[in-house]
Backbone as numpy.savetxt, mean C-alpha at the origin, in Angstrom:
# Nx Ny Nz CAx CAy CAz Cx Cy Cz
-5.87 3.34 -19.76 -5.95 4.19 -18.59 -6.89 3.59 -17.54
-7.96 3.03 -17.92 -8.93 2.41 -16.93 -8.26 1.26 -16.25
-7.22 0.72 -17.05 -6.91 -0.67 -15.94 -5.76 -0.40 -15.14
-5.04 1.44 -15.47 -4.33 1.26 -14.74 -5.20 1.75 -13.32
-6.12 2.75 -13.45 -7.12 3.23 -12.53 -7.43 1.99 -11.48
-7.52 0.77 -11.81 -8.49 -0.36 -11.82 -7.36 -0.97 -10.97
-6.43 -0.82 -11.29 -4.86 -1.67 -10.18 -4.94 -0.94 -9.41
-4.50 0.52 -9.81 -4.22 1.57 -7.88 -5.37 0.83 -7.07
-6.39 1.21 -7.29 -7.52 0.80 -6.91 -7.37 -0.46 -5.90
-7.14 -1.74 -6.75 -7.08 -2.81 -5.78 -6.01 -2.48 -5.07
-4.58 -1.85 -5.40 -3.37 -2.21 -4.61 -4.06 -1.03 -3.65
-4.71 -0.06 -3.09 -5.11 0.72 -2.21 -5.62 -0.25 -1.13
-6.78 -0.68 -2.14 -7.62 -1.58 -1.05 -6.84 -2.60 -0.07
-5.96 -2.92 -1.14 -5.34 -4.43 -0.28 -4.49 -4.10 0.44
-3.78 -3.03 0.25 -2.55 -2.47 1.35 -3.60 -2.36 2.84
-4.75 -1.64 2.43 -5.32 -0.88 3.45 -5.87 -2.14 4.46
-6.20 -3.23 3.77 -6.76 -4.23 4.33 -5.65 -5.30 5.22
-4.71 -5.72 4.50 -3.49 -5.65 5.11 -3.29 -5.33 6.45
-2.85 -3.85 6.24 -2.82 -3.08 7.78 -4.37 -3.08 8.52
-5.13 -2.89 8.18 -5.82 -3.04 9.37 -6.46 -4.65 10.00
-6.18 -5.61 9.22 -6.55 -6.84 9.62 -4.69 -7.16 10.50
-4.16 -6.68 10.07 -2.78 -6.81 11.17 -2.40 -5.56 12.40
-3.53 -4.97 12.57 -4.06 -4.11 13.74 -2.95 -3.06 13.63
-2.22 -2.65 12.56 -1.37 -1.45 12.53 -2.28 -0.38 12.08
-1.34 0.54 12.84 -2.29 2.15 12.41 -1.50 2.62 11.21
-1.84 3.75 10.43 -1.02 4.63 9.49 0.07 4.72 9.96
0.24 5.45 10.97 1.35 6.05 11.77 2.35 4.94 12.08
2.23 3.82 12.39 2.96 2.85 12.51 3.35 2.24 11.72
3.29 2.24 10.54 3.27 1.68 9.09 4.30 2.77 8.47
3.86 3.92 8.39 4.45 4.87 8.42 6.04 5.20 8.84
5.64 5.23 10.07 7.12 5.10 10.35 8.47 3.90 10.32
7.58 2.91 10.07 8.07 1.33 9.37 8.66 1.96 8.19
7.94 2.52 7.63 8.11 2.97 6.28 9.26 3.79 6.07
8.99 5.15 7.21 10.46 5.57 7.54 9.84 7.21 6.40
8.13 7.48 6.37 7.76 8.46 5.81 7.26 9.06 6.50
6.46 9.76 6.36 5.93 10.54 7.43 4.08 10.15 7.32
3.22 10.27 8.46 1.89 10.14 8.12 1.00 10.39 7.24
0.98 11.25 6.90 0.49 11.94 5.90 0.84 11.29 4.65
1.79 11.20 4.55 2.16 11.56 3.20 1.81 9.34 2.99
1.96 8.68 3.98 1.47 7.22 3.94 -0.07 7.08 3.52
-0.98 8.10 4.36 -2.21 8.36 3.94 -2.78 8.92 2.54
-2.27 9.64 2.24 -2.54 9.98 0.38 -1.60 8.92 -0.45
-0.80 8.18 -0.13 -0.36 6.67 -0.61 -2.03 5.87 -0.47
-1.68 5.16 0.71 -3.41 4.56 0.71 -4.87 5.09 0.02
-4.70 6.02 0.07 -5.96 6.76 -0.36 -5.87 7.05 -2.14
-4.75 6.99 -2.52 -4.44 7.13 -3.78 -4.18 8.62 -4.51
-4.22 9.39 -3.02 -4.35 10.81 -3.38 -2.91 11.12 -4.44
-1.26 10.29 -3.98 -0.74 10.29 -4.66 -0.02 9.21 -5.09
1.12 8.80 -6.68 1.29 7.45 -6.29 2.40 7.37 -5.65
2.39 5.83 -5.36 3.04 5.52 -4.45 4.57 4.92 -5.24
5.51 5.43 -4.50 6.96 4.98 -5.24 7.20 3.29 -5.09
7.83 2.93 -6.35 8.34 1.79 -6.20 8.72 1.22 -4.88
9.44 1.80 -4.01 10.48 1.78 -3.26 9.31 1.65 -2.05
8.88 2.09 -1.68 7.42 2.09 -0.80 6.90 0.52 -1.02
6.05 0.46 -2.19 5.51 -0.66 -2.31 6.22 -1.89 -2.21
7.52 -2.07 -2.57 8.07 -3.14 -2.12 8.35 -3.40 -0.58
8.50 -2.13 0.19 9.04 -2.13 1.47 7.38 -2.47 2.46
6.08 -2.31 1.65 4.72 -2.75 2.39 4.93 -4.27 1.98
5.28 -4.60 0.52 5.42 -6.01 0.82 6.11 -6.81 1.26
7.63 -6.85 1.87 8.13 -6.73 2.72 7.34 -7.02 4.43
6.95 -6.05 5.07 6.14 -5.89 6.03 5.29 -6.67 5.72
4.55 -6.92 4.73 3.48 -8.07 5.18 3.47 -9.26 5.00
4.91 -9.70 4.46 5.48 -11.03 4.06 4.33 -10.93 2.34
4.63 -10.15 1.44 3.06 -10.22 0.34 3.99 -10.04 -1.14
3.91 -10.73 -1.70 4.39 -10.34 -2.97 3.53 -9.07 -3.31
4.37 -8.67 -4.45 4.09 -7.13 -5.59 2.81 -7.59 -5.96
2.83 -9.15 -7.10 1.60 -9.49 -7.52 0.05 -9.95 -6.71
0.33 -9.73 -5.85 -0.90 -9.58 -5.06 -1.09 -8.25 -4.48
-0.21 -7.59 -4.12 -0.60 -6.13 -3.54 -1.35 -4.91 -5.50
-0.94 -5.38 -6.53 -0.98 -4.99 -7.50 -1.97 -5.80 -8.18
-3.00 -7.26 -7.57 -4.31 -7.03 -8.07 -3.97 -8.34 -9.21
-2.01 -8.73 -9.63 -1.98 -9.75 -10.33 -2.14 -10.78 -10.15
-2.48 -11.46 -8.86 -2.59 -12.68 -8.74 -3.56 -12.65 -7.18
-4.47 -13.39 -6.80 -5.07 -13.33 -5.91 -4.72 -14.07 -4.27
């Protein structure tokens, strides 16, 4: 349970870092996304998880493999 804690964790961080070193807001990401704000923000924040289908479509957008948004490879 701790390492899965320990992945959300990085894949939060790195999404979040991601978008803001590529000057997108939530909302713009968001609607990339094709979700609504909110609900992109408790993704990032980890409030809830995030669907498969999501995370491939951020890596996608940032040209980023899975294994780096997920903490497997640096």
């Amino acid at each position: 349970m701790k390492e899965y804690q320990e992945t959300r964790k990085i894949m939060h961080e790195r999404i979040r870092r991601l978008r803001k070193t590529s000057h997108i807001t939530q909302a713009e990401l968001a609607q990339t996304l094709g979700i609504s704000r909110r609900t992109y923000a408790n993704y990032e924040r980890g409030v809830h998880a995030m669907p498969a289908e999501v995370l491939v479509r951020i890596a996608d957008t940032f040209d980023s493999s899975l294994d780096y948004l997920t903490g497997r490879e640096s």
